[in-house]
C-alpha positions in Angstrom: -22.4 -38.1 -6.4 -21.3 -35.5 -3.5 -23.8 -34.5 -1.2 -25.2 -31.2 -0.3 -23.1 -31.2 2.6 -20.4 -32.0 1.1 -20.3 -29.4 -1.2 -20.9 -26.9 1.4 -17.5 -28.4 3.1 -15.9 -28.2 0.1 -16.6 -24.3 -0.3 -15.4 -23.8 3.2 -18.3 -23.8 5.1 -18.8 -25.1 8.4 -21.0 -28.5 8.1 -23.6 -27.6 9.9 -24.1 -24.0 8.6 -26.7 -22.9 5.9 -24.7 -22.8 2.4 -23.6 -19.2 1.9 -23.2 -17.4 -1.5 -19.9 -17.0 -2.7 -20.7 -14.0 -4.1 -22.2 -10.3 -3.4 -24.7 -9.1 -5.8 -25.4 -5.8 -4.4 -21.7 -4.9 -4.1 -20.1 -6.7 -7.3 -17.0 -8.7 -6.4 -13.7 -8.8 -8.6 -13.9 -10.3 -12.2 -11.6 -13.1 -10.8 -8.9 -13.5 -7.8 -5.9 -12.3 -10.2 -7.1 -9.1 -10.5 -7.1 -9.0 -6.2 -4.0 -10.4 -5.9 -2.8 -7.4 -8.6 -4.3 -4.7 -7.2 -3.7 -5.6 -4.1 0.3 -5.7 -5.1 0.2 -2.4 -6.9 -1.4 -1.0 -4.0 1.1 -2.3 -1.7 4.4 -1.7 -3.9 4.4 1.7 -4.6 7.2 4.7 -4.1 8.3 4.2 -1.0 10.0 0.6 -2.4 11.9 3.0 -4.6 12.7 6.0 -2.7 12.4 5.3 0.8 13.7 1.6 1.5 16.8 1.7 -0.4 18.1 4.6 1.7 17.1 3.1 5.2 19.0 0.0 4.0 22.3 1.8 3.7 21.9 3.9 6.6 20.5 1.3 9.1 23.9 -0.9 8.6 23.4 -2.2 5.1 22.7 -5.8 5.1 22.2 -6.0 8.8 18.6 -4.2 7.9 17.5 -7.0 6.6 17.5 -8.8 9.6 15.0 -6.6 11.5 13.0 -6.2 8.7 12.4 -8.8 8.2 11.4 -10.2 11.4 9.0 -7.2 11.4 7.4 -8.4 8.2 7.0 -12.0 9.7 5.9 -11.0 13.7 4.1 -8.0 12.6 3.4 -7.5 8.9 1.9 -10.5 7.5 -0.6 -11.1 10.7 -1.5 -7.7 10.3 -2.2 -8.0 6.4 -3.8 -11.2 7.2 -6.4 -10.0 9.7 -7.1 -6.9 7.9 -7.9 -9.1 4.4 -9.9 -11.7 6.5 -11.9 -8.8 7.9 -12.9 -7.1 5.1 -13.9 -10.2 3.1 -15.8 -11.4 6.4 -17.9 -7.9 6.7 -18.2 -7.4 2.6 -17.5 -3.6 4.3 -15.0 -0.9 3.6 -13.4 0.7 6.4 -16.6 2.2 8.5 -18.9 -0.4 8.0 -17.0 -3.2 9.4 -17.2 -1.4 12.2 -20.7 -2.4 12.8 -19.0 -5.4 14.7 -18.2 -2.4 17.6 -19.9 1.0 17.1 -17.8 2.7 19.7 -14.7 1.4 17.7 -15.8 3.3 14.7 -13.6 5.6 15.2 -10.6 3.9 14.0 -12.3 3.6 10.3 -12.6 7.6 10.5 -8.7 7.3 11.3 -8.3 5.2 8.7 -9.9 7.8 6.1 -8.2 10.4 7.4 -4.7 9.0 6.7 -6.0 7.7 3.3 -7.4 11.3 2.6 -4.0 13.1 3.7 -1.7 10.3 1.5 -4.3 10.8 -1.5 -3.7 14.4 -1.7 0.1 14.4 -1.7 0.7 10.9 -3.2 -1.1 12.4 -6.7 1.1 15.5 -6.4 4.3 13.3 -6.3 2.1 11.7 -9.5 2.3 14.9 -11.3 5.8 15.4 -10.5 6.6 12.4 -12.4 4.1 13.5 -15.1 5.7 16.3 -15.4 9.5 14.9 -15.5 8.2 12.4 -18.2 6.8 14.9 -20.6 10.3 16.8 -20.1 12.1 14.1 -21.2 10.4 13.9 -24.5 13.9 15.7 -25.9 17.1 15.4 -27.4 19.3 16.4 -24.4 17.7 16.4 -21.1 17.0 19.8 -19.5 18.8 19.1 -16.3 22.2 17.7 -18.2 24.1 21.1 -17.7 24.4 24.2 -16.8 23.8 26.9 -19.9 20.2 27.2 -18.9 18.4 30.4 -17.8 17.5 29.6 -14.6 21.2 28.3 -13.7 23.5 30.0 -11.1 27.5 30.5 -11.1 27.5 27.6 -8.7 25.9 25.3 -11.0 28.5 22.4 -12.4 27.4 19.3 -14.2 28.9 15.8 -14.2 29.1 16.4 -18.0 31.7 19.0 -20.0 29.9 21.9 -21.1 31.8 22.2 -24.3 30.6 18.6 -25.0 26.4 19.1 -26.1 25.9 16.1 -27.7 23.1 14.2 -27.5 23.9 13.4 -24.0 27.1 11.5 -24.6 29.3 10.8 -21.9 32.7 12.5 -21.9 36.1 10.4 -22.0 36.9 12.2 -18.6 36.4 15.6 -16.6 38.5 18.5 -16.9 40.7 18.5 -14.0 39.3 22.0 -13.2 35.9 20.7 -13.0 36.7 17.6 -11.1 38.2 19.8 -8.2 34.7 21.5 -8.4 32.9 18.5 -8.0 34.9 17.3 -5.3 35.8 20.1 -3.1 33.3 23.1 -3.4 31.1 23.3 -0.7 28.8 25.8 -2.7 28.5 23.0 -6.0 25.2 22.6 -7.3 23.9 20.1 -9.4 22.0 20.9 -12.6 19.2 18.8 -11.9 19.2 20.0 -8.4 19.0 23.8 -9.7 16.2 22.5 -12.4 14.2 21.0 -9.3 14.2 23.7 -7.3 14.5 26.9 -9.5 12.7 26.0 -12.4 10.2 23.1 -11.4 9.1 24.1 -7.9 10.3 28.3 -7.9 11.1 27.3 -4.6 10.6 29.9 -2.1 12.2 30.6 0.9 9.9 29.9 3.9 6.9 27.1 4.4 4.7 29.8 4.8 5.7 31.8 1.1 3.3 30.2 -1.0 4.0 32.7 -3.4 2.2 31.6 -7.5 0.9 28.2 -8.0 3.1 26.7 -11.2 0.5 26.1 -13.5 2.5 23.6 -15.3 2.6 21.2 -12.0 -1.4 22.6 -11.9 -1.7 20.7 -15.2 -0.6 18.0 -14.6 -2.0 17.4 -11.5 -5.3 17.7 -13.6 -4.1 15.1 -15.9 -3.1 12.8 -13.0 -6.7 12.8 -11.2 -8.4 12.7 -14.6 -6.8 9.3 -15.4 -7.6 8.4 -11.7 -11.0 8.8 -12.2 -11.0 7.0 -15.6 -9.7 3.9 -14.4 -12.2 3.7 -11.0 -15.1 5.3 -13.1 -16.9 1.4 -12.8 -14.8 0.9 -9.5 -13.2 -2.6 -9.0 -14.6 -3.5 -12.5 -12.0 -1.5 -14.2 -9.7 -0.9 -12.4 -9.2 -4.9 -12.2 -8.7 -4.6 -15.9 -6.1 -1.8 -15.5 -4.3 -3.3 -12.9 -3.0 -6.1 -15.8 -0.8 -3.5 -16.7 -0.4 -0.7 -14.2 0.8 -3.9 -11.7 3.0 -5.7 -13.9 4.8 -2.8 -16.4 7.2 -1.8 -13.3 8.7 -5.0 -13.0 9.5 -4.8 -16.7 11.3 -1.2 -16.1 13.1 -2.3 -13.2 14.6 -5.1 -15.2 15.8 -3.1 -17.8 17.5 -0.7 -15.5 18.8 -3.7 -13.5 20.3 -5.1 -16.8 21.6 -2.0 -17.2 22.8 -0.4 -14.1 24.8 -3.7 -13.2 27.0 -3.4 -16.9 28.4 -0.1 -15.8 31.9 0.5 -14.1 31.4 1.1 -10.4 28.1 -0.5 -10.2 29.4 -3.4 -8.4 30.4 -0.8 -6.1 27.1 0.8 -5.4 25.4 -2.5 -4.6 28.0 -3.6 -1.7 27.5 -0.4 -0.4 23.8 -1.1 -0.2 24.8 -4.4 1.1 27.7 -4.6 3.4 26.6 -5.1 6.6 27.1 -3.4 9.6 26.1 -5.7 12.5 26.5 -3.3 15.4 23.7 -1.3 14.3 21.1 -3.7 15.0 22.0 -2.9 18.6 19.9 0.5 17.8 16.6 0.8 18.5 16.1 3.5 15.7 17.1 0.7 13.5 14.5 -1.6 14.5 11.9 1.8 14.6 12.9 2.5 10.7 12.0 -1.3 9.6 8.5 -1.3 11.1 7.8 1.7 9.8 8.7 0.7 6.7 6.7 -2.3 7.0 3.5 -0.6 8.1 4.3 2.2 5.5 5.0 -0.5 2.6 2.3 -3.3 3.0 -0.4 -0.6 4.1 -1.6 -1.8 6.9 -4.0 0.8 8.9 -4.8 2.4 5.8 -8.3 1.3 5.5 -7.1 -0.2 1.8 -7.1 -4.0 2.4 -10.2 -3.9 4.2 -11.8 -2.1 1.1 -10.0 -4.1 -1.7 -10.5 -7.3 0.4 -14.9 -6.3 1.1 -15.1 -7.1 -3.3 -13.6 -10.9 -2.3 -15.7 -13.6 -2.7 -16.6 -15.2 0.8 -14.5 -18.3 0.5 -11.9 -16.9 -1.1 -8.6 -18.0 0.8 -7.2 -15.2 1.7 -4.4 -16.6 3.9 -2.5 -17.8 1.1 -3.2 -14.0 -0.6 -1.4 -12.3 2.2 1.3 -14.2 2.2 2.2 -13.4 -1.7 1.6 -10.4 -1.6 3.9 -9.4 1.8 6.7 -11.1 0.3 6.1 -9.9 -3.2 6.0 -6.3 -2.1 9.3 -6.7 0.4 10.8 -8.7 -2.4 10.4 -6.0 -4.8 12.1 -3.5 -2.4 15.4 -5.1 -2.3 15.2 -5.6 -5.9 14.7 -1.7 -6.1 17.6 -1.2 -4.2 19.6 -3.0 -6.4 18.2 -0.9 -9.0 19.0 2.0 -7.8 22.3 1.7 -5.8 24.2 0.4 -9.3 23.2 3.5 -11.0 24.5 5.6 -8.1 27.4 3.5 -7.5 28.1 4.5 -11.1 27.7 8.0 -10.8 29.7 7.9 -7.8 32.6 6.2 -9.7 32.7 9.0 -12.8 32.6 11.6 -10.1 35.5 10.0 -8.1 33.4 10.1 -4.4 32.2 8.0 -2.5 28.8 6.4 -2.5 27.2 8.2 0.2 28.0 11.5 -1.4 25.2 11.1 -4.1 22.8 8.9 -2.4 19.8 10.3 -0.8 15.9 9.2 -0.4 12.4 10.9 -1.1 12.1 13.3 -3.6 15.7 13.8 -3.5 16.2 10.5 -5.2 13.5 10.7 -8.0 13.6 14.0 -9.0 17.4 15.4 -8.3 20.4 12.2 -7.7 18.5 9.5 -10.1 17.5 11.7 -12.6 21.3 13.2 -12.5 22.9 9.7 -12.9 20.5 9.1 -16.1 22.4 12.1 -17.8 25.6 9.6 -17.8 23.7 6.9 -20.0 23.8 7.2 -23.4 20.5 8.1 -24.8 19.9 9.7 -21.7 16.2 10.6 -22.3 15.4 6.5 -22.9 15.9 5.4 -19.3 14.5 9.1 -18.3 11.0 8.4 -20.1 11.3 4.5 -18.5 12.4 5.8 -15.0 9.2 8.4 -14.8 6.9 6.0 -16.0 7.6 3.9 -13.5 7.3 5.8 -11.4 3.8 7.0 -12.5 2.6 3.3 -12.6 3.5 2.7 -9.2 1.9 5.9 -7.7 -1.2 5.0 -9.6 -1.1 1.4 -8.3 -1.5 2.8 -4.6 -3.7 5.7 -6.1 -6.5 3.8 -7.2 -7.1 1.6 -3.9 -6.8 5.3 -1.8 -9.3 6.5 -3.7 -11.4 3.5 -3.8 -11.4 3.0 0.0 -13.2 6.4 0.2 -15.4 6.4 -2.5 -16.2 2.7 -0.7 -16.2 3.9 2.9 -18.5 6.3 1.8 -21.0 4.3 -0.4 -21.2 1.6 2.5 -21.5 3.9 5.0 -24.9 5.5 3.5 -26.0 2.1 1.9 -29.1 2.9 0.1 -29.7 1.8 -3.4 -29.5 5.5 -4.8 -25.9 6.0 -4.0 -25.0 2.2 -5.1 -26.5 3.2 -8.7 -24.6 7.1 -8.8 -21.5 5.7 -7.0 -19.8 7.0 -10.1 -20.4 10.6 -9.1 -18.7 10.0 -5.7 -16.1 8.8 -7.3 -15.9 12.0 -9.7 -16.7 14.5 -6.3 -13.9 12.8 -4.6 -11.5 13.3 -6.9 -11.8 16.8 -7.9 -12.0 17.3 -3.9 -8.4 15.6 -3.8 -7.6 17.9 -6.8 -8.7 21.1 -5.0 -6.5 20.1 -1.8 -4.1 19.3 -3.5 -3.8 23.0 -5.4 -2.1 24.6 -2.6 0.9 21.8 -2.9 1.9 23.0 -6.5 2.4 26.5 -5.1 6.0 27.4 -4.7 5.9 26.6 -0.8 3.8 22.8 -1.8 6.9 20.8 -1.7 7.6 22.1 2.4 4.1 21.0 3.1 3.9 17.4 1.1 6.7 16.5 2.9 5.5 17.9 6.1 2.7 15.8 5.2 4.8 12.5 4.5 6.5 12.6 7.6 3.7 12.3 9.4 0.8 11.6 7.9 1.8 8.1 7.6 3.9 6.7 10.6 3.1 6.6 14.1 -0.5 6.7 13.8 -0.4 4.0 11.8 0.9 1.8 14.4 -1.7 3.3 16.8 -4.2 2.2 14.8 -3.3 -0.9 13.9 -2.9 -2.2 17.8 -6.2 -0.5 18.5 -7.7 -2.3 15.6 -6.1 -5.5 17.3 -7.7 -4.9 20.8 -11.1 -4.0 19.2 -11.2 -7.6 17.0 -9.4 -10.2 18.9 -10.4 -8.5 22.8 -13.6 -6.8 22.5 -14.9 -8.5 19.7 -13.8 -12.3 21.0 -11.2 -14.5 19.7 -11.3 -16.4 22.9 -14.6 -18.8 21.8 -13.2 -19.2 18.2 -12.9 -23.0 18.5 -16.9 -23.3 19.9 -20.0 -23.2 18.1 -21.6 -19.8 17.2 -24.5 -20.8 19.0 -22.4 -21.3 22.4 -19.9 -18.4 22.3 -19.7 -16.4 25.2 -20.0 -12.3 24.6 -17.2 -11.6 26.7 -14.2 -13.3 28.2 -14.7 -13.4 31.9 -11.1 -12.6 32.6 -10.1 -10.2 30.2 -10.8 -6.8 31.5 -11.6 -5.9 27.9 -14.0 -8.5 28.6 -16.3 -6.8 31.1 -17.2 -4.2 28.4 -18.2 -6.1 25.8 -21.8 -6.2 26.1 -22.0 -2.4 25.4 -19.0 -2.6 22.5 -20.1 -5.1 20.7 -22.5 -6.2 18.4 -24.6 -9.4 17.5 -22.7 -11.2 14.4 -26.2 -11.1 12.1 -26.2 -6.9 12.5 -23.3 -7.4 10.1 -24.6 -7.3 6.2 -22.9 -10.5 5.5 -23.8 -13.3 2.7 -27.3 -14.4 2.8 -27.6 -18.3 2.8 -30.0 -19.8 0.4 -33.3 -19.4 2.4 -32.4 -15.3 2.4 -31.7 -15.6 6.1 -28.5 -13.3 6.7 -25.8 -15.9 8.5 -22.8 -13.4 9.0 -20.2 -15.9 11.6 -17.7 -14.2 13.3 -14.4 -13.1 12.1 -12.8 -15.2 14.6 -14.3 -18.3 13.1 -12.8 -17.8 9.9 -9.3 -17.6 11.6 -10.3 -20.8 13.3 -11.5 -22.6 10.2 -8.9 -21.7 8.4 -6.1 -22.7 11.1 -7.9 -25.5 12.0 -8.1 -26.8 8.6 -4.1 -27.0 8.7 -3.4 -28.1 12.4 -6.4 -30.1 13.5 -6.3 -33.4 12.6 -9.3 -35.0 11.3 -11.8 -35.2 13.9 -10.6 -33.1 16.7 -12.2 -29.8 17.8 -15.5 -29.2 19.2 -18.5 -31.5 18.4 -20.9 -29.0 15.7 -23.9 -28.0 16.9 -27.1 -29.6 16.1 -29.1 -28.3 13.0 -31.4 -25.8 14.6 -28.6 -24.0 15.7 -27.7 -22.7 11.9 -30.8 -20.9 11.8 -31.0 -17.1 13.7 -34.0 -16.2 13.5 -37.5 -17.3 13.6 -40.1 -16.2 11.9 -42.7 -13.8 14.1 -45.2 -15.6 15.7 -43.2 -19.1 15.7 -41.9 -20.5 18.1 -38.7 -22.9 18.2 -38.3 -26.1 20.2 -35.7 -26.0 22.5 -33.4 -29.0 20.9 -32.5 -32.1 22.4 -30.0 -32.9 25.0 -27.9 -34.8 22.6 -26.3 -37.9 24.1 -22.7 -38.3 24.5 -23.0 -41.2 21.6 -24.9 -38.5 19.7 -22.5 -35.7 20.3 -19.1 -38.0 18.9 -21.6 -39.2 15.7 -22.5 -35.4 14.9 
């Protein structure tokens, strides 16, 4: 029969440590470690695999991206995911109350709220777009498939005859009048172009126009927030349940169109566009620039996110081996898209006789104008529409939910009483019709300057400021340099380090964190440091190396008032190798 000790070892906890609980009664954990990994992909994998990566892969040098990008998702991305996981399930905190560990560092959670705030409000707008573009497609002929509309100009001309409306056939080929159109006006517009701008947005002419809000986008945007709400009304207790499907559907879609896209001419074209590399570009450092951006945008690092989905863990939960499925899953998944999405344009490309780079673009311009236009050449054209958009909706709810959730959690945490924990359902309903408020003036006719005023910056350089202030502040201020000794010998501050010197008045002692209470109801929160030394040591130590543990009165840390504790004994240097 194993011993108690044992058992404790086999949990993952350090031998001579108090047993903790594996799980967090007062918070609620996930149902089980699936529904982590899944939300934790959805969150990760989102639009920017769709929109944004394929179009940094063409025009950083094709192929050659890969190489930078990935090196940034190995030196960069995956430590970064790692420590922000390990953290979170460490503190059982969102992204202010880890911050406990350093008060004067709590700054960088507000940070972290503010860039989830600003990504929330414009991320469920994009939402509503899609919403919006799906409930359109419910037709016959898809509104944006020519050009005998009302709210088309005299420069409008569509890839598809006019004097063919069938139900969105393709033609056996263009009229040579037409074709010179397409090829050599500089004033050619494309129908869905004209119904994004014109009769979706009513775009106006200036940033500072806002001009009517379209009530049909207002809609939507209502819809988009309500099922938002619906699916974090218990927080991480259904959303885990959604996540089954919201995580998992996309995959499906982006099969079908795979299948698809690769079984139409010029497709083969597309993709070796998207592929071919051109190796002198990695001599750029905006190359380089655009793939850790992309990585820091993609995984979600510095977004406060994997801290809060990470804080539901269970304590022992091996979160190493998480990170690492869920990087590669999530980079994975954006060079799948780009396969995706370049055979559809290297079709379109192909009927219209130019080359590739002529109809590719990124951002909204991909979703809702070149992608949507390319569909139109498919037969049953409003089939892969409804698939494309709800895709699309899926994976903006995937990263929805967990922006949402860190705030609602940041929040929660941050007051920690029980009266909040027992109505966090009505901060998760006054959050969201907050986000839905903000995010009014960005379905006005001037919204679409100012979400992607928004996008460009919101989300890019300050999440790289964050993150290496976030590194200073855990492995610096807080101490990795002790994470091989006992808790009860670490040093507060590494002598040489001038980070060092300033520790005693940043940090805090490890039990001010909440933590897991051990079985005597004695809070035993170790450091986050020496769960990045168990979990290393555990596969590059060899059986009995490392620091001797310390005796058994060292688990405990603190003493009851009134009592007094023996100061142990010296052990022997026989003593020390047996223990």
């Amino acid at each position: 029969m194993v011993g108690k000790g044992a058992k404790g070892m086999l949990n993952g906890a350090v031998p001579s440590e108090a047993t903790k609980r594996d799980q967090n009664l007062k918070r609620g954990n996930w149902g089980n470690q699936i529904e982590f990994v899944l939300t934790s992909v959805g969150y990760a994998v989102g639009l920017g695999n769709v929109w944004r990566f394929p179009y940094l892969c063409y025009r950083n040098g094709g192929g050659a991206f890969m190489f930078p990008y990935f090196i940034m998702l190995i030196f960069c991305g995956i430590p970064l995911f790692f420590m922000e996981l390990s953290f979170g399930q460490f503190a059982s905190q969102g992204c202010l109350g880890v911050w406990r560990i350093s008060p004067m560092f709590k700054g960088v959670g507000y940070g972290m709220m503010v860039v989830s705030t600003y990504i929330g409000i414009y991320y469920n707008v994009v939402i509503c777009i899609a919403f919006y573009y799906f409930f359109s497609s419910m037709t016959h002929v898809l509104p944006w498939a020519y050009c005998n509309n009302p709210w088309n100009t005299h420069d409008c001309a569509g890839v598809l005859d006019a004097s063919n409306l069938t139900n969105g056939s393709r033609p056996a080929a263009l009229p040579s009048n037409l074709s010179h159109l397409l090829n050599h006006s500089l004033q050619r517009t494309s129908p869905s172009e004209e119904y994004w701008r014109l009769y979706v947005l009513k775009l106006s002419d200036d940033i500072g126009n806002f001009g009517e809000v379209r009530l049909p986008l207002l809609g939507c945007l209502g819809v988009s927030w309500l099922v938002v709400f619906l699916c974090l009304i218990r927080g991480v207790k259904s959303s885990g349940k959604v996540v089954y499907f919201t995580a998992t559907f996309p995959y499906v879609v982006l099969t079908i169109l795979f299948v698809r896209g690769v079984t139409l001419e010029g497709a083969f074209d597309g993709i070796m566009y998207y592929l071919t590399p051109q190796w002198d570009k990695i001599l750029e450092a905006k190359v380089w620039g655009d793939a850790a951006s992309q990585i820091f945008y993609s995984l979600g690092c510095a977004w406060g996110g994997l801290i809060t989905m990470a804080s539901y863990n269970k304590f022992h939960n091996n979160c190493y081996r998480d990170s690492v499925i869920i990087s590669i899953t999530n980079c994975a998944t954006s060079v799948y898209a780009g396969f995706v999405i370049f055979s559809i344009l290297g079709f379109m490309a192909n009927h219209l006789g130019v080359d590739v780079s002529r109809v590719a673009d990124h951002g909204p311009g991909l979703a809702f104008v070149a992608y949507p236009e390319a569909l139109t050449l498919l037969p049953i054209s409003p089939l892969w529409s409804l698939l494309f958009f709800f895709m699309l909706i899926l994976l903006g709810l995937g990263t929805q939910f967990c922006l949402l959730e860190t705030l609602v959690t940041a929040i929660v945490d941050e007051v920690g009483n029980e009266w909040i924990l027992q109505k966090k359902t009505y901060v998760t309903l006054g959050v969201a019709v907050a986000g839905f408020l903000l995010g009014i003036p960005l379905t006005s006719q001037a919204g679409i300057y100012w979400l992607l005023l928004m996008d460009n910056y919101a989300a890019s350089f300050s999440l790289v400021v964050i993150s290496c202030i976030m590194c200073v502040a855990i492995m610096y201020i807080y101490g990795e340099h002790s994470s091989l000794r006992p808790p009860a010998t670490r040093p507060l501050a590494r002598p040489l380090c001038p980070a060092g010197l300033l520790t005693p008045h940043l940090s805090r002692a490890p039990e001010l964190l909440p933590g897991h209470p051990d079985d005597a109801g004695i809070p035993t929160t170790p450091l986050l440091s020496d769960l990045l030394a168990l979990r290393l040591s555990r596969h590059h130590l060899p059986p009995g190396s490392g620091p001797p543990p310390p005796p058994p009165e060292s688990s405990s840390l603190r003493v009851a008032p009134g009592a007094e504790r023996a100061p142990p004994p010296a052990p022997t240097a026989r003593g020390s190798a047996g223990a």
